[in-house]
N, C-alpha and C positions, 0 to 999 in steps of 0.2 A: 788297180786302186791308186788314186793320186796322192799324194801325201799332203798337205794341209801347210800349206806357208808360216812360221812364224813371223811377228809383228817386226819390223827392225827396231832391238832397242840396244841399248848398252850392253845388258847383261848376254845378249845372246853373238857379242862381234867379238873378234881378235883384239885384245890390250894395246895392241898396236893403232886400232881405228879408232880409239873411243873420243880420239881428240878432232878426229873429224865429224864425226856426226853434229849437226848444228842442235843446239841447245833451242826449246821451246819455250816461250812465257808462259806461266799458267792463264794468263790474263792477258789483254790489252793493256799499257799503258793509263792512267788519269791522268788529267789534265796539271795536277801537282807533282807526279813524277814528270812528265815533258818539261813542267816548267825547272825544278829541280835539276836535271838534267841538263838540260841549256846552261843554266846558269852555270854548273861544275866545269862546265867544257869554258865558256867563256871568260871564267875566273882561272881554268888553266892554260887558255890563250894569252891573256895579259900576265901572270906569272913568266910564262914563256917567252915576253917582249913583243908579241906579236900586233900590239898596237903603240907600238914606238916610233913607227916613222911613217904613220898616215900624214896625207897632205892634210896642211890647215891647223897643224896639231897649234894647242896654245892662241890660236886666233880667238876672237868672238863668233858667234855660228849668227850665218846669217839668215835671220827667224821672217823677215819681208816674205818672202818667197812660199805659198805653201806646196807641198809635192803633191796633195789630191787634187788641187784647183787645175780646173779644166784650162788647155791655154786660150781659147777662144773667149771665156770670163774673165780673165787677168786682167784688163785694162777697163771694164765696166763695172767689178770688185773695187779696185783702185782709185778710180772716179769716185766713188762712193764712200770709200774710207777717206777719202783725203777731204769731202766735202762734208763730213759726218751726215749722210743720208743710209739709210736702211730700204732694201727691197719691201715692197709696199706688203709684200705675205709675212713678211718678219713682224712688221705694225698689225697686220691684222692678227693675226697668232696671236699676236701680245695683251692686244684688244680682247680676243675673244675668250683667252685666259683669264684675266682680269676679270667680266661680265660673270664667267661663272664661279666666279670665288665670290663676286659679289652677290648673288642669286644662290650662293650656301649660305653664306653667313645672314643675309636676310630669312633663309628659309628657318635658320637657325632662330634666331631672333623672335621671328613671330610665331613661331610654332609654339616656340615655352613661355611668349604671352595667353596664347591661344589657350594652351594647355594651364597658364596658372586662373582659371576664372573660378567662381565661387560654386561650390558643393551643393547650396540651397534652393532651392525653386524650381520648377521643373520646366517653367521658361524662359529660365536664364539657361539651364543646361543645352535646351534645345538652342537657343540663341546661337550659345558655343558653339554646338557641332554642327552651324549652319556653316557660323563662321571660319571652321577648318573644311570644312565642304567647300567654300566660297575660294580659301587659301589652296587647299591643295589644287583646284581649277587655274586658280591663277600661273599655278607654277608649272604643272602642264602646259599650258597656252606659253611660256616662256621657254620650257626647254623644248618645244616644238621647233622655237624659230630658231633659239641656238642649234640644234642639230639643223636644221638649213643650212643656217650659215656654217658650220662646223662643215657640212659635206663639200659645201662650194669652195670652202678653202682646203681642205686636203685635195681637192681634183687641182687645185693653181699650185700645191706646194710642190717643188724640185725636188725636194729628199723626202722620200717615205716615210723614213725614220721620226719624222717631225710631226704627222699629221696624229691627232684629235682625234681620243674615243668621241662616240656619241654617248649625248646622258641617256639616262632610261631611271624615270620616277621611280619606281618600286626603290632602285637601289640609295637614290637624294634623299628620301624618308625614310629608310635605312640610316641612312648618314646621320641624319637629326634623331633619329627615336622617334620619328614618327610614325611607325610602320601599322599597328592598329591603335585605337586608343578602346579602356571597356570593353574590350573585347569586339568591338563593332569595326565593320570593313571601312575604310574613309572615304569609298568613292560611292 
């Protein structure tokens, strides 16, 4: 009969080992202990002098230079800054931003015109709901094109980081209050 291993732990080693067995976290680390931790070493690095006699100390840091810029971009970057010109995706971006703040705050606008008409008549009411009918079409047929052009400029952008959700109505009528009016679908 084989006898059964105990688990290695403290309790069961010579007083003498217990300072070698390596101690366990209960946890992994967060992202606030790592950073907390950096920081106590780094603050007992400069206690220590340990940043006393880097080159450069006391200089001005020279900010021209950036360290992610590719070097093969450094001199067509440069040209550009020196002539205050912008890569033509940086204009369109900026463009296309703009269009759709403009195309909220109109949706904005005409919708609580839309919505402030009179209670009386039952063909003025139908009028109305022709004419948020008419309205929400229209802003469809717009954020069509803006998502066009939204996809063609995230395929030209260099950084990921930078590209454009696409809109999706349901959610711009959301935005406004638009989403049913009476209880009735708007499409």
């Amino acid at each position: 009969m084989s006898e059964q291993k105990k688990p290695r732990t403290t309790e069961n080693l010579p007083s003498s080992n217990v300072e070698n067995v390596p101690r366990r976290r209960a946890r992994p680390r967060g992202l606030n202990e790592w950073q907390d931790l950096i920081t106590e070493q780094l603050d007992e690095a400069a206690a220590n002098g340990a940043f006393e006699n880097l080159p450069g100390k006391g200089q001005p840091l020279r900010l021209n230079e950036h360290p992610n810029e590719p070097a093969d971009m450094r001199m067509a970057n440069k040209l550009l800054k020196d002539n205050n010109l912008t890569p033509t995706w940086i204009g369109d971006r900026k463009e296309l931003l703009a269009e759709v703040e403009s195309l909220r705050t109109e949706m904005k606008l005409r919708w609580e015109q839309t919505c402030a008409g009179p209670e009386d008549g039952e063909s003025e009411r139908e009028a109305f709901a022709r004419s948020r009918q008419r309205s929400v079409r229209d802003w469809e047929a717009r954020i069509d094109e803006l998502n066009r052009r939204i996809v063609s400029l995230n395929i030209a952008l260099p950084i990921w980081r930078m590209e454009l959700h696409r809109l999706r109505l349901d959610e711009e009528l959301k935005r406004v209050g638009a989403s049913h009016w009476d209880g009735e679908s708007l499409l």
